[in-house]
C-alpha positions as CSV (number, residue, x, y, z in Angstrom):
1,X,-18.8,35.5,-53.7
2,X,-22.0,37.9,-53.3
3,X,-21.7,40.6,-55.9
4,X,-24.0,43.7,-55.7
5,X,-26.0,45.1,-58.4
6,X,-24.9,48.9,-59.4
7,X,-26.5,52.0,-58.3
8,X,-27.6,54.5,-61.5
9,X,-28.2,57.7,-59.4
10,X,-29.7,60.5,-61.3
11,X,-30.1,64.0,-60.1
12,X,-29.9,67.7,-61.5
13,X,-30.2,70.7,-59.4
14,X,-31.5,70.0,-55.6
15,X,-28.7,69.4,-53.7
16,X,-30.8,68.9,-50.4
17,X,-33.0,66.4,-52.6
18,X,-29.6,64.3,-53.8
19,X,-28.1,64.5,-49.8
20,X,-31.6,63.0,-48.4
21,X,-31.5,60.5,-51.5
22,X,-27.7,59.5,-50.7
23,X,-27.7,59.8,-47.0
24,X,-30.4,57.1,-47.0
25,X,-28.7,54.5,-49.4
26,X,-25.5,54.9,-46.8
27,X,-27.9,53.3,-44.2
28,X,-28.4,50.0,-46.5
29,X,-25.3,47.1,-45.4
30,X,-24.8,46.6,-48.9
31,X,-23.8,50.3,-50.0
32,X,-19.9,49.8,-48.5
33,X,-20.1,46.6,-51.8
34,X,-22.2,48.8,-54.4
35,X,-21.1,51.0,-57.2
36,X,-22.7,54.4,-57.2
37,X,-23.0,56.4,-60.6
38,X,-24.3,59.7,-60.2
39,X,-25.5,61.1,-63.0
40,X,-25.8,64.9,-63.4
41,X,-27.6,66.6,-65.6
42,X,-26.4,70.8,-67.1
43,X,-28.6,73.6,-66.2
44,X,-31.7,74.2,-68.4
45,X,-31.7,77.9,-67.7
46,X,-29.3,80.3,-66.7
47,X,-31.8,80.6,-63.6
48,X,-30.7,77.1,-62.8
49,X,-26.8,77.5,-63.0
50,X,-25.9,77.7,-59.5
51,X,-28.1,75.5,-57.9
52,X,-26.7,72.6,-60.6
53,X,-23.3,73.8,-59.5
54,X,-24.3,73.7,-56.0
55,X,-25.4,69.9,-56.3
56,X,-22.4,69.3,-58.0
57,X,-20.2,70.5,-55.2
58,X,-22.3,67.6,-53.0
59,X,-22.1,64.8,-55.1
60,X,-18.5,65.1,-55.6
61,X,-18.2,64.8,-51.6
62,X,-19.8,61.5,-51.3
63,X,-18.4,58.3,-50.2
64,X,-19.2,55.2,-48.2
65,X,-19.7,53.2,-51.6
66,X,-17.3,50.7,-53.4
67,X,-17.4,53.4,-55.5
68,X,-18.2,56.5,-56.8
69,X,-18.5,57.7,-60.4
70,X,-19.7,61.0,-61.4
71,X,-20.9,62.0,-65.0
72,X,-21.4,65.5,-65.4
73,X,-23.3,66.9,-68.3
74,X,-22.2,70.4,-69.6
75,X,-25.7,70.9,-71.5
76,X,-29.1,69.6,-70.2
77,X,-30.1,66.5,-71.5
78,X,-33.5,66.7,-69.8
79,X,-34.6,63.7,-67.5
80,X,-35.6,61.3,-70.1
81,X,-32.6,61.6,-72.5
82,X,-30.2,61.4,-69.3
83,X,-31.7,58.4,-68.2
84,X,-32.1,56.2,-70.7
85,X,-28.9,57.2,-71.4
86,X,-27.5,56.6,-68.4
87,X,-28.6,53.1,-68.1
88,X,-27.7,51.8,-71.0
89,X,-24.1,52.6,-69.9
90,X,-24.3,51.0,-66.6
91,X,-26.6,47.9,-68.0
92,X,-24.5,47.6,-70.3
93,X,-21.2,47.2,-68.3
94,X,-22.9,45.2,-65.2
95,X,-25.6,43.4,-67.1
96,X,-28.2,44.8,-64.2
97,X,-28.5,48.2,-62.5
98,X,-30.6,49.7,-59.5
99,X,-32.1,53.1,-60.5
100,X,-32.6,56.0,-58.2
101,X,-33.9,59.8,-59.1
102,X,-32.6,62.5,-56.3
103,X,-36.6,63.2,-54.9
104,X,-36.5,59.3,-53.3
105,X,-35.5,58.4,-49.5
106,X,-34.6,54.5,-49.7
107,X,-35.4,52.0,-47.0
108,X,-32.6,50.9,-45.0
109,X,-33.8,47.4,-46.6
110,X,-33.8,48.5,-49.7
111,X,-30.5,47.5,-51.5
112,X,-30.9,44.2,-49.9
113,X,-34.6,43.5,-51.4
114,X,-33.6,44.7,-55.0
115,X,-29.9,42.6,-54.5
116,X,-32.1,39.7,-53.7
117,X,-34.8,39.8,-55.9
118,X,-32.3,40.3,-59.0
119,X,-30.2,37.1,-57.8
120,X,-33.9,35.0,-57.1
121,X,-35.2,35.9,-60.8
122,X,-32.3,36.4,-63.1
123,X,-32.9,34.1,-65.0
124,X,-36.9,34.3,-65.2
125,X,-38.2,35.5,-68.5
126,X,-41.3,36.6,-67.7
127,X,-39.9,38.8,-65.0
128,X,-39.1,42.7,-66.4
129,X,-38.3,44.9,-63.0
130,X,-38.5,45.1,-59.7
131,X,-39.5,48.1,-58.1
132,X,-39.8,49.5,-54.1
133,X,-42.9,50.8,-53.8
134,X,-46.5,49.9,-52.9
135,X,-48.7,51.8,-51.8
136,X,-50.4,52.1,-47.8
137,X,-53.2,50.2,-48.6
138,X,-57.0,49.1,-46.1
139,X,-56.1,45.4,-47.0
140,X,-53.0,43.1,-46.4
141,X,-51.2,42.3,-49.6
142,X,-47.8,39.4,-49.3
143,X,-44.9,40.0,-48.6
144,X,-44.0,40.2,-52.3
145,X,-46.5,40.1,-55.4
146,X,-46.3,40.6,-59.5
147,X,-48.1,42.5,-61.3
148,X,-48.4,43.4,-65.1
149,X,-47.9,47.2,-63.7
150,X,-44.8,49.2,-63.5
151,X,-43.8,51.9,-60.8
152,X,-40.3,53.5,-61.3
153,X,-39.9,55.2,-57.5
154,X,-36.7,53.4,-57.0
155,X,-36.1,50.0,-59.4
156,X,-34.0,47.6,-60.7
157,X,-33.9,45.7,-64.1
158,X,-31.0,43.4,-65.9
159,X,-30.3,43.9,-69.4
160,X,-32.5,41.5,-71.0
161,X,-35.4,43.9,-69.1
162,X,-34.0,47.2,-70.5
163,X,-33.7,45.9,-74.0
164,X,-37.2,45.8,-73.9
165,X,-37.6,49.9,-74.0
166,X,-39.2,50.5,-77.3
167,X,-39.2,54.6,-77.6
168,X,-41.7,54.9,-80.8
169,X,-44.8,55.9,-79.4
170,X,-46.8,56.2,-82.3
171,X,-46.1,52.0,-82.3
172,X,-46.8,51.8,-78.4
173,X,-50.0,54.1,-79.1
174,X,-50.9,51.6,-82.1
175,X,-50.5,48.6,-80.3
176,X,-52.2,49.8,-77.0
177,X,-55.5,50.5,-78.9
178,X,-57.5,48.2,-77.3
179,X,-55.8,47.2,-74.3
180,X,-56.1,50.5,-72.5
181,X,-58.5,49.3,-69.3
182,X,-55.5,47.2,-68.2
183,X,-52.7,49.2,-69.1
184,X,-54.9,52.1,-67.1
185,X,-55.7,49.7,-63.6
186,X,-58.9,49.6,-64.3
187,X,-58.8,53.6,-64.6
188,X,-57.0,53.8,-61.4
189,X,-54.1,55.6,-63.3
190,X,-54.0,57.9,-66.7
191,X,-51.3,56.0,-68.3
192,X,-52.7,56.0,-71.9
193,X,-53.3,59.0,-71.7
194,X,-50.0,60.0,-70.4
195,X,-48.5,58.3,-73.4
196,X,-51.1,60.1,-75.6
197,X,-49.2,63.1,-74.0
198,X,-45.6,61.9,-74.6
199,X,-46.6,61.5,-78.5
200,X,-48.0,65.0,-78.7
201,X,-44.8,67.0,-76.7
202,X,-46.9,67.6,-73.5
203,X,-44.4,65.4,-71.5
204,X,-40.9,63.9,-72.4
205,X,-41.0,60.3,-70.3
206,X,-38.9,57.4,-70.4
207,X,-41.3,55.6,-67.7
208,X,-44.5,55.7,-69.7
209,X,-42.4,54.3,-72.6
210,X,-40.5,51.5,-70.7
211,X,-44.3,51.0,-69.0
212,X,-46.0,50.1,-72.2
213,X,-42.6,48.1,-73.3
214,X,-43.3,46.0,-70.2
215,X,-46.7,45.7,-70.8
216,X,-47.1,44.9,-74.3
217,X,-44.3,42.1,-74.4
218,X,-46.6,40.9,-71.3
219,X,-43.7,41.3,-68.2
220,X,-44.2,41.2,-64.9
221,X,-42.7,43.6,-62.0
222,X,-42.0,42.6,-58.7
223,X,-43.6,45.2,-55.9
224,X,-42.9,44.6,-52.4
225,X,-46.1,44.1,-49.8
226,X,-44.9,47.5,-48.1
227,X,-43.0,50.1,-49.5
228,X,-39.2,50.7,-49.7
229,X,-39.4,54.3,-50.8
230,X,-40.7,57.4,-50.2
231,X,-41.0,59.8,-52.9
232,X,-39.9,63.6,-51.5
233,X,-40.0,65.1,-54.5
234,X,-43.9,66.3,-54.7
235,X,-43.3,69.1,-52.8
236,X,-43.3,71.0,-56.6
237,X,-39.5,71.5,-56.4
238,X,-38.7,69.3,-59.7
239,X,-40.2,69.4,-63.2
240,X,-42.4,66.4,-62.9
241,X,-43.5,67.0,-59.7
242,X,-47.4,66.4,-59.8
243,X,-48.5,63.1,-58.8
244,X,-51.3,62.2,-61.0
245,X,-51.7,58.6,-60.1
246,X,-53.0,58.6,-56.3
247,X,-49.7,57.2,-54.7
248,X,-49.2,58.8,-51.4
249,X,-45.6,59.7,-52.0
250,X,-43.7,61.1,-48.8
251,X,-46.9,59.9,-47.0
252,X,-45.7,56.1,-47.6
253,X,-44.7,54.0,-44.4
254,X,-41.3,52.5,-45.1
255,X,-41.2,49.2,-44.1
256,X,-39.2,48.4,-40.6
257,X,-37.4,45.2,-41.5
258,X,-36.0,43.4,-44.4
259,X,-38.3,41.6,-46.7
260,X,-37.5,37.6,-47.4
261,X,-38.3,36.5,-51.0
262,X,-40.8,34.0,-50.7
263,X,-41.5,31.5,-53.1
264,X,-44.5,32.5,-55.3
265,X,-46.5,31.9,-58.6
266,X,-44.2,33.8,-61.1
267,X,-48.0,35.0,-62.5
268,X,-49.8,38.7,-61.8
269,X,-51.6,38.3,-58.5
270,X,-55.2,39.0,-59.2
271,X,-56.1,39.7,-55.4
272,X,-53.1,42.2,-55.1
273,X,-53.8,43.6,-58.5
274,X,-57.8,44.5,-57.4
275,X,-56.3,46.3,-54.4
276,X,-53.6,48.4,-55.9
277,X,-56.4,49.3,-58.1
278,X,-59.0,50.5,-55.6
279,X,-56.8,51.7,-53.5
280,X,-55.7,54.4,-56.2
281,X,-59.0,55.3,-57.8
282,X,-60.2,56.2,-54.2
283,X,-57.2,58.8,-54.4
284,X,-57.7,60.0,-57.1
285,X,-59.4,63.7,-57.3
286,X,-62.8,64.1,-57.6
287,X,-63.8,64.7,-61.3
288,X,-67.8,64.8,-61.8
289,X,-69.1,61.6,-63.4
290,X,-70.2,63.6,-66.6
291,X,-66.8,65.0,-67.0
292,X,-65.4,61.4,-66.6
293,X,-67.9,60.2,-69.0
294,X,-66.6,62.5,-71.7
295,X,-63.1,62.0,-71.4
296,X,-63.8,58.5,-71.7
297,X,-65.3,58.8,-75.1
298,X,-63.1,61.0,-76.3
299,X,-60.3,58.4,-76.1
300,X,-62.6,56.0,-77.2
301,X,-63.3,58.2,-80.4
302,X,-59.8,58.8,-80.7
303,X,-58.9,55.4,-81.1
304,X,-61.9,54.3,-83.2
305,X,-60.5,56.9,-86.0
306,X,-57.0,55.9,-85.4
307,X,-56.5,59.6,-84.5
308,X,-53.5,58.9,-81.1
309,X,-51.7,56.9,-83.4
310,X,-51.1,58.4,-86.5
């Protein structure tokens, strides 16, 4: 008998964001055998009250699902708190999840790919996550591909994965001294730096925690040849709304058919990994190469004195 892995929705105070989100995971065959858990967050601000209560009114109108389960926080957690949070519970209970955020519009293939791709490498240790998206890119990547990177725009783990979330920074910071080129794609992404910001109080993210997890136990995550999401969200509606990493977001082409697991090296694809690479440092904005320069050797500095660490 086929079982399907839970869905860990999370969402806060866009209702039209949660609907598109929802609407979207209806059109996936598997949602009529999935478990949905939608997760809501409590207002931050008083400025904030009705449209949380507004969502609220949605989500507790959705079915189509083998379930529904709604959690309804009466003080705000904030994103990071709520999700790792919410996880847990739903790892916990299942032994797997599929995560969703309210800004994403899911692939009608979607379900299927993460369904499959959890069954195919359950049991596969040097497997972390699998994840939806990849970005539109000049060359042809596979059909599937591993890479030491993470991407959290719709993603799916198993416990074993999400045991893996170590949330001191100041020991992710230490032990990414050195390893920052990699971590960084070559500087196609500011991930260090990101987690620089998380130690500091500049951002509060689970990703760029679970991220260097991942990375410094040395996992690999699954990404699809062409993405499975599209991210709606940067349209500066929701708190983390600026895309600092090149992806093209709501620009991404979802894929128009179901993607078959291949059989392939359970090892980071070199090829695929130069691509995503270039692909995003040609997106990124366009910073003057003295500027660049400096920046550079101010992390470097940083972490010569042990200064991002301490």
């Amino acid at each position: 008998m086929t079982t399907y892995a839970p869905i860990a929705l999370f969402t806060y105070a866009r209702a039209d964001h949660t609907r598109d989100a929802v609407e979207s995971l209806l059109k996936n065959a598997e949602a009529a055998s999935t478990d949905l858990y939608v997760f809501s967050d409590g207002p931050k601000t008083e400025g904030k009250i009705e449209a949380v209560a507004e969502n609220r009114r949605y989500i507790r109108t959705i079915q189509g699902f083998k379930s529904v389960h709604i959690i309804e926080r009466e003080k705000n957690w904030g994103l990071a708190n709520s999700l790792i949070a919410g996880i847990t519970e739903v790892v916990n209970q299942y032994g797997k999840v599929i995560v969703v955020e309210d800004d994403l519009v899911l692939s009608p293939y979607f379900l299927q790919f993460m369904n499959d791709a959890l069954n195919k490498y359950e049991r596969e240790e040097r497997v972390s996550a699998i994840t939806a998206y990849c970005p539109v890119t000049d060359n042809r990547l596979p059909a599937t591909f591993f890479l030491r990177y993470f991407h959290c725009w719709g993603w799916a783990t198993w416990k074993r994965g999400w045991e893996l979330l170590n949330q001191d920074t100041k020991y992710l910071l230490r032990k990414m001294r050195w390893k920052t080129r990699k971590f960084n794609l070559d500087g196609a992404v500011g991930n260090y730096g990101m987690l620089y910001c998380q130690k500091v109080g500049l951002v509060d993210s689970w990703f760029i925690r679970l991220y260097a997890s991942f990375f410094l136990a040395g996992k690999l995550t699954l990404f699809p040849g062409r993405s499975l999401v599209s991210n709606h969200g940067l349209d500066g509606s929701g708190t983390h709304c600026v895309d600092a990493g090149g992806n093209d977001g709501k620009a991404a082409e979802l894929v128009s058919g179901p993607i078959i697991l291949p059989d392939i090296p359970v090892a980071e694809d070199e090829n695929a990994y130069q691509i995503i690479s270039r692909t995003l440092k040609a997106r990124q904005p366009k910073m003057g190469v003295v500027k660049s320069s400096c920046l550079r050797f101010k992390s470097f500095i940083r972490r010569l004195l042990y200064i991002d660490c301490a």
